[in-house]
N, C-alpha and C positions, 0 to 999 in steps of 0.2 A: 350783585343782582339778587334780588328778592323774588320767591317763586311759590306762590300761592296756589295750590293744586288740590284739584280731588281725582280720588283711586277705588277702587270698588277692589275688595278682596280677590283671589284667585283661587282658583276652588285645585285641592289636594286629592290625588287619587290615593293616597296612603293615607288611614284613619289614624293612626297614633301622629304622624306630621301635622296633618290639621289640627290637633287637639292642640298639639304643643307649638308649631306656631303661625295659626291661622290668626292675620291680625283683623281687626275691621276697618271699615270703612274711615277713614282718619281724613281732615284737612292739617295741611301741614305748612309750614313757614319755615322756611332752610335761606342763610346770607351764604354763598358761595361766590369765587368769580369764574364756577365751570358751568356749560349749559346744562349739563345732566346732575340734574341735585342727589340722586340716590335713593334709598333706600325711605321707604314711608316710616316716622318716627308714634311711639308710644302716646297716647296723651297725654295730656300736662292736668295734674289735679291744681285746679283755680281754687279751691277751699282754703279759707285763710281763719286766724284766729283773730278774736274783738273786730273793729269796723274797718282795718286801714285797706284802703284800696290801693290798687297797684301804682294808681297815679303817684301817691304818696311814700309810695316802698321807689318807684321810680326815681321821685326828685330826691329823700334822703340820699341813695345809694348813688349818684349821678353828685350829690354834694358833698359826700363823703370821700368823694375820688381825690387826691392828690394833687392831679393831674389831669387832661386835659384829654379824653379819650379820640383816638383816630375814628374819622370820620364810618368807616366799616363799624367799627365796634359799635361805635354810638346807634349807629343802624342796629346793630344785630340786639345792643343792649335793648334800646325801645322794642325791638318788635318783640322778644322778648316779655317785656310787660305789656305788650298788648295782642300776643296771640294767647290761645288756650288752649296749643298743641305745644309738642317738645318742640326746639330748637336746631337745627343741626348747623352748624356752620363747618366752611371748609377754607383756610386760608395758608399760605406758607408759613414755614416754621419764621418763629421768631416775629411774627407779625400781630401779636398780644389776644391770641384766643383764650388765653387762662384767664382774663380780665372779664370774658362773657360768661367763662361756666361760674367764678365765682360771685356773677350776678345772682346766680341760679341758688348759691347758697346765700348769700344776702337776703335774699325775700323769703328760705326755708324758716331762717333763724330770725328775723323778725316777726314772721308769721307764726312761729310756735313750731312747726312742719319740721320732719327729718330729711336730713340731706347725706348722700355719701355722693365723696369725690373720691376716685381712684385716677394710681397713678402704675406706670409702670415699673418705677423703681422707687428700692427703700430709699436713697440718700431724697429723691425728689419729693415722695411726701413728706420726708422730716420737714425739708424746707418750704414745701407751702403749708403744711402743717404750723411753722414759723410764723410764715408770713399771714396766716389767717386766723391766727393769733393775736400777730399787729395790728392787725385793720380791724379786728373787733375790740380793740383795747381804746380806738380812737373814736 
């Protein structure tokens, strides 16, 4: 389900809370299969370097794939390039969410843009560390 919303901030009776995390008014795009999407996400800076448009960062990294993305991802990849807010997806384990966030790094690193992916554990970013390695080697 895809869930396009608007949120008007919520005013802080504690001055140091609001400072530190009063967010604004944000439109948001979240691929979940729960009704309640969560939490309002950061926005997404759309600034890119030289002319490539997202269309473009789209089809490379959609050809670059291996393989043949599940029909959610593919959702979650496009709307991705075509919203201008963060992303939040929510899927079971094992059901290929790392394949979206490193959409997310595909378009940093084409566009010039820095990106950090964290992981919970050392052995796991070795290995997508590896793996995103590989896929910028191809």
């Amino acid at each position: 389900m895809l869930v396009n919303d608007q949120r008007e901030r919520q005013p802080f009776s504690d001055r140091k809370l609001e400072r530190r995390w009063a967010l604004p008014t944000l439109r948001r795009s979240v691929v979940t299969d729960s009704a309640d999407p969560g939490n309002l996400l950061p926005a997404r800076s759309t600034a890119s370097a030289g002319d490539i448009s997202s269309e473009e960062v789209a089809l490379r990294y959609l050809d670059q794939l291996p393989w043949t993305p599940y029909p959610f991802q593919e959702q979650a990849i496009l709307t991705w390039f075509d919203c201008e807010d963060g992303l939040l997806v929510c899927a079971p384990t094992g059901t290929g969410k790392t394949v979206i966030a490193e959409t997310a790094l595909f378009e940093a690193l084409l566009t010039g843009r820095r990106a950090y992916y964290t992981t919970p554990l050392i052995a796991l970013t070795e290995q997508k560390f590896r793996e995103l390695q590989d896929s910028a080697e191809r």
